[in-house]
C-alpha positions as CSV (number, residue, x, y, z in Angstrom):
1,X,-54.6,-124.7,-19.3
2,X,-51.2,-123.8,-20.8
3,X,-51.2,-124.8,-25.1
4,X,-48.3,-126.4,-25.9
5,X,-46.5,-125.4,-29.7
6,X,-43.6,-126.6,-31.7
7,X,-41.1,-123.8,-31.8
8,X,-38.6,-123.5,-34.1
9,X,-35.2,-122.6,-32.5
10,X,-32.0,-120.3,-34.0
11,X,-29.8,-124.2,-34.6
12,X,-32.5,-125.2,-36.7
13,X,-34.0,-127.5,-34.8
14,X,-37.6,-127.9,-33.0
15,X,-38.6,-127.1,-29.5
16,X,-41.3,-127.2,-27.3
17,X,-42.7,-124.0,-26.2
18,X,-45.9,-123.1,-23.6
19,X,-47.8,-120.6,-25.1
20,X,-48.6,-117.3,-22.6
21,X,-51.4,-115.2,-21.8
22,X,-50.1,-111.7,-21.2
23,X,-51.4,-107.7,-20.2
24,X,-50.4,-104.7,-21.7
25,X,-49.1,-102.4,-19.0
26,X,-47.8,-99.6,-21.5
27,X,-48.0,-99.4,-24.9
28,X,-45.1,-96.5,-26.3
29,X,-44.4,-94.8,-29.6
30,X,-41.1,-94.9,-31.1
31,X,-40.6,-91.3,-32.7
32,X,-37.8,-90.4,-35.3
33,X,-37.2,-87.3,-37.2
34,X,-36.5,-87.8,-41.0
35,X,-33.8,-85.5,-42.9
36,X,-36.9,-84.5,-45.3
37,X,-38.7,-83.2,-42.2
38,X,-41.3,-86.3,-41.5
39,X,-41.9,-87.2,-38.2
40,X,-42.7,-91.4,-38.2
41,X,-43.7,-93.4,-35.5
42,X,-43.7,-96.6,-34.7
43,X,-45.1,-98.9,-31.8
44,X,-45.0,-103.2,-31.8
45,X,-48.1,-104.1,-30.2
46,X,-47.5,-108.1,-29.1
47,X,-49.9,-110.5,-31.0
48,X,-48.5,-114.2,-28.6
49,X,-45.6,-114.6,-26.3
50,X,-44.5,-118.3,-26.1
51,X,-42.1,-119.4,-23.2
52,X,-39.5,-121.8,-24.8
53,X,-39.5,-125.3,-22.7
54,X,-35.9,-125.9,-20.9
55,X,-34.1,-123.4,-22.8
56,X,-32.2,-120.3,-20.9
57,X,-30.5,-117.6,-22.3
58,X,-26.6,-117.1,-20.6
59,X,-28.0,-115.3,-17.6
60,X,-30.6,-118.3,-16.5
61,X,-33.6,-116.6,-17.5
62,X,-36.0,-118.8,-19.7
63,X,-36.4,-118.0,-23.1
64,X,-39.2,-116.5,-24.8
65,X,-40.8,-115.8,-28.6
66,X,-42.6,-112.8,-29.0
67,X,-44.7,-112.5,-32.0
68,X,-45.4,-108.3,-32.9
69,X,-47.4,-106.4,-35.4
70,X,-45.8,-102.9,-36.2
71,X,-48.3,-99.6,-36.4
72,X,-47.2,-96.7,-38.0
73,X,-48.0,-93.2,-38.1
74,X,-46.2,-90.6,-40.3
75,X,-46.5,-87.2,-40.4
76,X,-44.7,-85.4,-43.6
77,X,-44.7,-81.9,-44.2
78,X,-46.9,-80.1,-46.3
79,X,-44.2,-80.0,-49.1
80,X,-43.9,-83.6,-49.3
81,X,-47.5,-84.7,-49.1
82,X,-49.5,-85.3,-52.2
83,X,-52.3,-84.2,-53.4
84,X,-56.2,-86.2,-53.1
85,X,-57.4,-86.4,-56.5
């Protein structure tokens, strides 16, 4: 059975949303170079997805809050690294 939540939309107001079961199909790193020579990566991994009730975006698609957690990896150089003491 679908759980219903309060939402709280972009006016200010409250909505109704139906919270979503999903499955991962791919999970991809985000990779950027830093001027200092780093390499960090990043990847959201969704936590809840939540289908807003009777609200549609300007194509007529329905809606949706996705909740995320951000992982990180960084890889400096050896220059920049400290040391373990």
């Amino acid at each position: 059975m679908a759980r219903k939540r309060q939402i709280p939309l972009p006016d200010g107001t409250v909505g109704e949303g139906t919270e979503l079961g999903y499955r991962t199909m791919g999970e991809h790193w985000n990779e950027y170079l830093i001027d200092d020579g780093t390499v960090v990566r990043l990847k959201p991994v969704v936590t809840s997805v939540v289908r807003v009730d009777g609200l549609f975006d300007d194509k007529g698609d329905p809606v949706y809050m996705v909740n995320s957690q951000n992982v990180m990896s960084v890889s400096a150089p050896e220059d920049l690294q400290g040391g373990n003491s």
